[in-house]
Kinemage of the C-alpha trace (Angstrom):
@kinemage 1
@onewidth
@group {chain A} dominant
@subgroup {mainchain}
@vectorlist {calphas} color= white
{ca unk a 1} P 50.229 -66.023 122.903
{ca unk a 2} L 53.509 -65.440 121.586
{ca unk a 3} L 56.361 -63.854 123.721
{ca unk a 4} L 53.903 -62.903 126.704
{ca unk a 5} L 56.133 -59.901 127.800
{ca unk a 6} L 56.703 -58.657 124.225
{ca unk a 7} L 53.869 -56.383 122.910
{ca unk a 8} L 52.122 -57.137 119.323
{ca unk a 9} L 52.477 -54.414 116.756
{ca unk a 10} L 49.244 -54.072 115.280
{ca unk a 11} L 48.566 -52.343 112.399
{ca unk a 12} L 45.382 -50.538 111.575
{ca unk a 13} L 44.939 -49.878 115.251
{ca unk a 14} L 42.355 -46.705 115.131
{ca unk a 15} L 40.492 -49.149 112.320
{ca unk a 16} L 36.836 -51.151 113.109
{ca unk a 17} L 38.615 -54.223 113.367
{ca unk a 18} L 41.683 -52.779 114.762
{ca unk a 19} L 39.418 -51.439 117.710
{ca unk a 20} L 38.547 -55.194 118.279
{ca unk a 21} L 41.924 -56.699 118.494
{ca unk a 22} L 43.380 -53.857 120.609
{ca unk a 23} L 40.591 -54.558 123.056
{ca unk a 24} L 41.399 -58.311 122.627
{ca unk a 25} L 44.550 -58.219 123.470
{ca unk a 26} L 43.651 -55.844 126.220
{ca unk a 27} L 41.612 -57.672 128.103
{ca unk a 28} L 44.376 -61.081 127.708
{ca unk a 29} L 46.495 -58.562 129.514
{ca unk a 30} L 48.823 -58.260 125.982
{ca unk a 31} L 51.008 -54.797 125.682
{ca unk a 32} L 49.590 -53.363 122.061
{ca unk a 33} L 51.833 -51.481 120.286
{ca unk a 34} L 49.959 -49.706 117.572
{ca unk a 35} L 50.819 -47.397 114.646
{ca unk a 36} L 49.553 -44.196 113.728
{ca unk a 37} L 50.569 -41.125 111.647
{ca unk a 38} L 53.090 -43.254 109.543
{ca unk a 39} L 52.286 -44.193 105.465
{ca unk a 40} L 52.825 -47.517 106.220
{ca unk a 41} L 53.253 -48.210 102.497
{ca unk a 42} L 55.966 -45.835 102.228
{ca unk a 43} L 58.006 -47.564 104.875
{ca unk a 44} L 61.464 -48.864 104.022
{ca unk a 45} L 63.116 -51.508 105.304
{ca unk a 46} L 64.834 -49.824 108.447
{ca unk a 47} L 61.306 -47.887 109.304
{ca unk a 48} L 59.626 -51.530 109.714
{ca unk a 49} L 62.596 -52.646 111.520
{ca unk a 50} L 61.665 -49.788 113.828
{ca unk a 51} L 57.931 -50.224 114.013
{ca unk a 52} L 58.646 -54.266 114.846
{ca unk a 53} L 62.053 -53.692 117.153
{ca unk a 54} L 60.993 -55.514 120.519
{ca unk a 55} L 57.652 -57.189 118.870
{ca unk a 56} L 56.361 -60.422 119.766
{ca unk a 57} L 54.196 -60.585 116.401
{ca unk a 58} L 52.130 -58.568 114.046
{ca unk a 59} L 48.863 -58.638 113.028
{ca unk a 60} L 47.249 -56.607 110.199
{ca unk a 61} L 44.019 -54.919 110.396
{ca unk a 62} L 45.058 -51.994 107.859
{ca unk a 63} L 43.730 -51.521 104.727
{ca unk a 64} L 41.438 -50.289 102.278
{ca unk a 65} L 38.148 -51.338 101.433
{ca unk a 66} L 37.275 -48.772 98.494
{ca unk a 67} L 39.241 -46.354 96.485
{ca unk a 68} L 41.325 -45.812 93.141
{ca unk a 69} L 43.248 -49.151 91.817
{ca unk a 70} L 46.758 -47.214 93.088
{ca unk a 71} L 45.202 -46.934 96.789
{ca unk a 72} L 44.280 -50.074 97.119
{ca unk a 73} L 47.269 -51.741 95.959
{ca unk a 74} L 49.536 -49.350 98.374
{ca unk a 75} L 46.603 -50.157 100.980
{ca unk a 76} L 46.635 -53.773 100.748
{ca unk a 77} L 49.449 -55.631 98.942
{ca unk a 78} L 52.123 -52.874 99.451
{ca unk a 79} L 52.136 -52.429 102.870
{ca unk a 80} L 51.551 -56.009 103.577
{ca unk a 81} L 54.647 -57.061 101.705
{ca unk a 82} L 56.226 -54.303 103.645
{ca unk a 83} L 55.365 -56.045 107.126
{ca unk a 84} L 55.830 -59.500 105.613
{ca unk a 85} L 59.574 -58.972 105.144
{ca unk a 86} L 59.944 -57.292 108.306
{ca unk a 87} L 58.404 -60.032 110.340
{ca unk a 88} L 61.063 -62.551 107.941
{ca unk a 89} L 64.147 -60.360 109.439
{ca unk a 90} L 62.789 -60.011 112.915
{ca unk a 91} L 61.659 -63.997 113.165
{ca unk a 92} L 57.773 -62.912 114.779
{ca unk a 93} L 54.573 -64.339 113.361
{ca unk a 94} L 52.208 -62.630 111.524
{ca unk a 95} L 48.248 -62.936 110.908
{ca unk a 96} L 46.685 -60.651 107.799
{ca unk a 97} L 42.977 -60.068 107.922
{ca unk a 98} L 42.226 -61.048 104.361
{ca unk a 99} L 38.715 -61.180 103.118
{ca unk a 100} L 35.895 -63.415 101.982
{ca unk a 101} L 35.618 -61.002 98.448
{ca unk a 102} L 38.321 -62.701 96.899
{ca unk a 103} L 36.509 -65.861 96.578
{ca unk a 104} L 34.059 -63.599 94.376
{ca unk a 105} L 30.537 -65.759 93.107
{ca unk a 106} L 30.167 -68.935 94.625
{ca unk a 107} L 26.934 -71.330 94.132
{ca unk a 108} L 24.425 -70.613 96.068
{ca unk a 109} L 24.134 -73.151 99.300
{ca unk a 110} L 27.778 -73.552 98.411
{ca unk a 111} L 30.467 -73.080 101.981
{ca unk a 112} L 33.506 -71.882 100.273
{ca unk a 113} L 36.263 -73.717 101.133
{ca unk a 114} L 40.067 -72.371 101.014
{ca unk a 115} L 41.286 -74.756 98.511
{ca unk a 116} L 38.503 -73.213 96.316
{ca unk a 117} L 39.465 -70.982 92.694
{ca unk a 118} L 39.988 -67.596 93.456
{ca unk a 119} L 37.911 -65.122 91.292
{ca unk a 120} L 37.249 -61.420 92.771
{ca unk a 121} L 35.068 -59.217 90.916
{ca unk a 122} L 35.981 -56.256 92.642
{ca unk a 123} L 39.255 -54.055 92.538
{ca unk a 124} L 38.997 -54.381 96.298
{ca unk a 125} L 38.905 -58.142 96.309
{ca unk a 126} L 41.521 -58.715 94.014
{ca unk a 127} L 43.541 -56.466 95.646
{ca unk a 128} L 43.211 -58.487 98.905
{ca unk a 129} L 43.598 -61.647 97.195
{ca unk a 130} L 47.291 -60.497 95.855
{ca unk a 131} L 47.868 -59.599 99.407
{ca unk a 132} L 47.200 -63.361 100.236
{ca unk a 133} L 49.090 -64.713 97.487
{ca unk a 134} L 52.528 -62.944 98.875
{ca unk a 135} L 51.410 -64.129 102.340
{ca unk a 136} L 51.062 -67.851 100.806
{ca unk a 137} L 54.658 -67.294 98.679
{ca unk a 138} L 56.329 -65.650 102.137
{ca unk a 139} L 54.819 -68.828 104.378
{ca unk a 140} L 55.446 -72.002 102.330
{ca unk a 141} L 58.743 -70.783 101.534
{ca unk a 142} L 59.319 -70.647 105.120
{ca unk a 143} L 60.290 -67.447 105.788
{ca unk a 144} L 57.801 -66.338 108.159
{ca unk a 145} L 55.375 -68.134 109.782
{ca unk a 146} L 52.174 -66.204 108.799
{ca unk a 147} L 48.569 -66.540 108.079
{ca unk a 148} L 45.532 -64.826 106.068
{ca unk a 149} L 42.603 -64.823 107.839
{ca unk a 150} L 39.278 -64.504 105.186
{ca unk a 151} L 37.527 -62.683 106.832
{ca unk a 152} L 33.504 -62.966 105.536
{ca unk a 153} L 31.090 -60.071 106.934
{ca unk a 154} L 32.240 -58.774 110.514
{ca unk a 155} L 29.202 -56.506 112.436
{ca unk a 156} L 29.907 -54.824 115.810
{ca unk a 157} L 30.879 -51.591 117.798
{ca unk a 158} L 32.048 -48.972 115.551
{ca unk a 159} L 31.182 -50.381 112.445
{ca unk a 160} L 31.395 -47.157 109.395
{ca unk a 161} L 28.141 -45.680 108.778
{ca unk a 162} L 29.211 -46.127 105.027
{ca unk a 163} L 28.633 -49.879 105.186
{ca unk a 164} L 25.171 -51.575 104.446
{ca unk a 165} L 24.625 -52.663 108.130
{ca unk a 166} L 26.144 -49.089 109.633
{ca unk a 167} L 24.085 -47.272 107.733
{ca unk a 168} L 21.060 -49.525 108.347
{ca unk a 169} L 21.424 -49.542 112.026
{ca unk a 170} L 22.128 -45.560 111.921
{ca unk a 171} L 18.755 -44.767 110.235
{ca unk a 172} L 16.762 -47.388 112.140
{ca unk a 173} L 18.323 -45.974 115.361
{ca unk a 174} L 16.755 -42.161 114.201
{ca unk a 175} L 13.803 -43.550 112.803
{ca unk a 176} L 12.956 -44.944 115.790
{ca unk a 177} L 13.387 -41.779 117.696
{ca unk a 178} L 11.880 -39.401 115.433
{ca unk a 179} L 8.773 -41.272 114.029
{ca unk a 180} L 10.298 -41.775 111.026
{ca unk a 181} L 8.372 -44.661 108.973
{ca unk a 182} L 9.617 -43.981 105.026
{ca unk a 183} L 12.989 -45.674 105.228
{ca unk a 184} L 14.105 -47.353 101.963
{ca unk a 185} L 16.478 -49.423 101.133
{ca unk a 186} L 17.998 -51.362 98.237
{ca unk a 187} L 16.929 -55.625 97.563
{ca unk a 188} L 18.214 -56.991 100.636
{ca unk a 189} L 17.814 -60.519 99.697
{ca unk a 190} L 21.515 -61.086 99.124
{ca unk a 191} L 22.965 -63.603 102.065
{ca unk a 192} L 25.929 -62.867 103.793
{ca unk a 193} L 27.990 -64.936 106.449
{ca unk a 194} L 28.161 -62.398 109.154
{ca unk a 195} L 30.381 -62.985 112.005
{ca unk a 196} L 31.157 -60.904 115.227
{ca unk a 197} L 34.264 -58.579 115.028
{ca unk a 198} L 34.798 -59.469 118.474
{ca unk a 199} L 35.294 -63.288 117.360
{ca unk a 200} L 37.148 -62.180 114.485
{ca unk a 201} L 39.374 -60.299 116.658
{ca unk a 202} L 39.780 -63.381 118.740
{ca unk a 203} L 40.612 -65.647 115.896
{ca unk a 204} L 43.502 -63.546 114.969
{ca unk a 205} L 44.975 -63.603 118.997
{ca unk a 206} L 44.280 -67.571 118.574
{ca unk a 207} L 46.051 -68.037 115.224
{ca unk a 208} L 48.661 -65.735 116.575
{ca unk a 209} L 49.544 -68.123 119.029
{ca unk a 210} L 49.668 -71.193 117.435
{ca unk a 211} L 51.746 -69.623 114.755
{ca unk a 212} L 54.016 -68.851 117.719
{ca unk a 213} L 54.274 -72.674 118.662
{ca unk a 214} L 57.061 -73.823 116.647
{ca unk a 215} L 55.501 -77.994 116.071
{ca unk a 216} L 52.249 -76.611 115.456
{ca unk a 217} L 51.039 -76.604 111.853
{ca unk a 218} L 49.061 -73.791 110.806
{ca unk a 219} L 47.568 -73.008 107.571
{ca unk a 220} L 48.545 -70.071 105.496
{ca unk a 221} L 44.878 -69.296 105.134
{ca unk a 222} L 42.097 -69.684 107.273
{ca unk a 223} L 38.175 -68.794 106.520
{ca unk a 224} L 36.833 -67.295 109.563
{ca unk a 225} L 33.118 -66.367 109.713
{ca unk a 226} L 29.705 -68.143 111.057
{ca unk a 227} L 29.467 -70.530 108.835
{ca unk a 228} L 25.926 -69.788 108.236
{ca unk a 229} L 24.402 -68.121 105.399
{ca unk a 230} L 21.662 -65.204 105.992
{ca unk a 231} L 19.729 -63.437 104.103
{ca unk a 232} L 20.697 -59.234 104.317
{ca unk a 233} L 16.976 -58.811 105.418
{ca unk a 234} L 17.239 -60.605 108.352
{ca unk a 235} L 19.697 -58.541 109.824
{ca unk a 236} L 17.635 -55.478 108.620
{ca unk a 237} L 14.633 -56.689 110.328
{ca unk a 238} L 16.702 -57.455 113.135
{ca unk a 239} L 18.002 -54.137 113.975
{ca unk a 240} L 14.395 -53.199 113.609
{ca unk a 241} L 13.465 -54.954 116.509
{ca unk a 242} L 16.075 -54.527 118.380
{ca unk a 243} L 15.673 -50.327 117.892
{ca unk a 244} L 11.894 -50.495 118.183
{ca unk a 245} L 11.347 -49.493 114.770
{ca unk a 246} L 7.982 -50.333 114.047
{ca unk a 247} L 6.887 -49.418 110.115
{ca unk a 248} L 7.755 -50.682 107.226
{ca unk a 249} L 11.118 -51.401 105.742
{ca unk a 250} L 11.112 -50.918 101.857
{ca unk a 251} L 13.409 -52.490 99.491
{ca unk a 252} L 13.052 -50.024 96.251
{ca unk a 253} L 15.894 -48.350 96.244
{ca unk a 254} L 18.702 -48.746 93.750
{ca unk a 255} L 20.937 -51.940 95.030
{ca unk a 256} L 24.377 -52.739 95.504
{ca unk a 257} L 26.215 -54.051 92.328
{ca unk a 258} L 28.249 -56.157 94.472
{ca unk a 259} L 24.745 -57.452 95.902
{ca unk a 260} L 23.859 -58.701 92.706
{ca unk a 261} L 27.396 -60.327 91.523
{ca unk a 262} L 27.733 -61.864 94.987
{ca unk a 263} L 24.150 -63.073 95.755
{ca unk a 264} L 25.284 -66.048 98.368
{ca unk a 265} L 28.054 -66.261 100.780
{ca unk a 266} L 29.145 -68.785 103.212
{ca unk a 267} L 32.557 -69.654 104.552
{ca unk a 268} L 33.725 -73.272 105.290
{ca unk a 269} L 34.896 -73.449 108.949
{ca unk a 270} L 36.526 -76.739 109.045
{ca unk a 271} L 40.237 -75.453 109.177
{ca unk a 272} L 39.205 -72.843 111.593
{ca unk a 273} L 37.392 -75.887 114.216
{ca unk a 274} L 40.482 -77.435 113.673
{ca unk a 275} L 42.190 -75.035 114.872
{ca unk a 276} L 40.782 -75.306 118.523
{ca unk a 277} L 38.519 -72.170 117.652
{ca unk a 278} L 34.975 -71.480 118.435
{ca unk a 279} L 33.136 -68.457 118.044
{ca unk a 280} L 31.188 -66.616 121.290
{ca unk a 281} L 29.108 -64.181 119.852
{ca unk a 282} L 25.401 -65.205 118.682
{ca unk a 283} L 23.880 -63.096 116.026
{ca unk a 284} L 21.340 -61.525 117.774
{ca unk a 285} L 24.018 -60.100 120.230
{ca unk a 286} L 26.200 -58.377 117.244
{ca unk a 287} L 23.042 -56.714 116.259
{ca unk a 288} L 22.793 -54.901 119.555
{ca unk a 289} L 26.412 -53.972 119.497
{ca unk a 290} L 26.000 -52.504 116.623
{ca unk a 291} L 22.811 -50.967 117.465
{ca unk a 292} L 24.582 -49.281 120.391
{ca unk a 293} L 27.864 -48.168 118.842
{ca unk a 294} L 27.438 -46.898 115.604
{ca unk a 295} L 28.736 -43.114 114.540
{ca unk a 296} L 26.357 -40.632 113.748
């Protein structure tokens, strides 16, 4: 872990996967230093100076997920860029959660590798992917030792209501309490690499750390997910369960666009096992977190 006295800025702190690292780093017995109140994207250079004065690294959970094409680009390139030069002038590593979106379609039974093409077909994901490109340009040039993390479909505690698995956990949770047997949904037969935000968090300490270790060779981006490829509807039916929802679980609502252009996912974990890294947290047991945890 780099610079064990020095605390690690981490931005996006208050976040869902923020949450996860803080407690991460937490429980390693790390000093967090996190940010909020500040428009990180309106920084300039002596404000990051500031926020990374004392730092032992940075890590990035901020960021947007949906919004205009202006937010996202302040959300996701311009504040990374922001943190990418300050972590150049301070000489501290730094580890970006990217994400699995700016692969875009991939084959189905397809892992998608690192060294694949690039081709988001969402504003969001192709946002995120110029985020990774600066990170790529920053690292190779050797400026900063830093790392993207792609990041595929992370389920836990205080996961938004507002995604598919937040909100599915959310109503099977009342359902279950109420009697409630007319819950509808969109096609869930979409499959999605979901991986534990509490592994994800851990990846990013891990990474962290061996960008920290100045012989070590790191990638500048690193897939992190299950590796596994699973149909939406399992994880419906497995929240089901889990809540003690017993009727039926209908799938004629309207669906997700980005359901239909992104039918199959599945990250390639061989740079991550290379790594040293190995996740903890079966699926079953991310379903109960978020079972437990989510915000009403």
């Amino acid at each position: 872990m780099p610079h064990a006295e020095s605390p690690i800025l981490l931005l996006g702190a208050g976040g869902f996967l923020g949450q996860h690292v803080a407690a991460a780093l937490r429980a390693a017995g790390r000093p967090v230093r996190g940010v909020r109140g500040t428009d990180l994207a309106a920084l300039d250079a002596a404000g990051w100076d500031a926020l990374l004065a004392g730092a032992g690294g940075v890590v990035n959970a901020a960021g947007r997920t949906a919004g205009g094409l202006d937010a996202l680009v302040r959300a996701n390139v311009q504040l990374l860029a922001g943190a990418l030069d300050a972590g150049t002038r301070a000489g501290v590593p730094l580890v970006q959660f990217a994400s699995a979106a700016e692969y875009g379609r991939t084959p189905t039974g397809h892992a998608a590798h690192e060294t694949d093409p690039a081709a988001p077909l969402s504003a969001y994901g192709a946002s995120k992917l110029a985020g990774t490109v600066l990170l790529q340009e920053a690292a190779r040039s050797g400026r900063v030792r830093a790392c993207a993390l792609r990041l595929t479909n992370p389920l836990g505690h205080g996961i938004s209501a507002g995604t598919l698995p937040g909100r599915a956990a959310q109503q099977l949770r009342e359902a279950a309490q109420t009697g409630r047997t007319d819950l509808r949904f969109g096609p869930l037969g979409a499959e999605r690499d979901f991986v534990d935000a509490r592994d994800a968090a851990r990846a990013a300490l891990h990474v962290l750390a061996l960008l920290d270790t100045p012989d070590s060779s790191v990638p500048d981006v690193i897939n992190v997910g299950s590796g596994e490829a699973r149909p939406v509807r399992e994880l419906v039916r497995g929240l089901a369960d889990l809540s003690g929802y017993r009727g039926p679980l209908h799938e004629d609502a309207p669906g997700s666009p980005r359901s239909g252009d992104v039918p199959y996912q599945r990250a390639d974990l061989t740079r991550l096992h290379a790594t040293g890294f190995r996740a903890h947290h079966p699926f079953h047991a991310s379903l109960g977190a978020l079972l437990g945890a989510v915000p009403v």
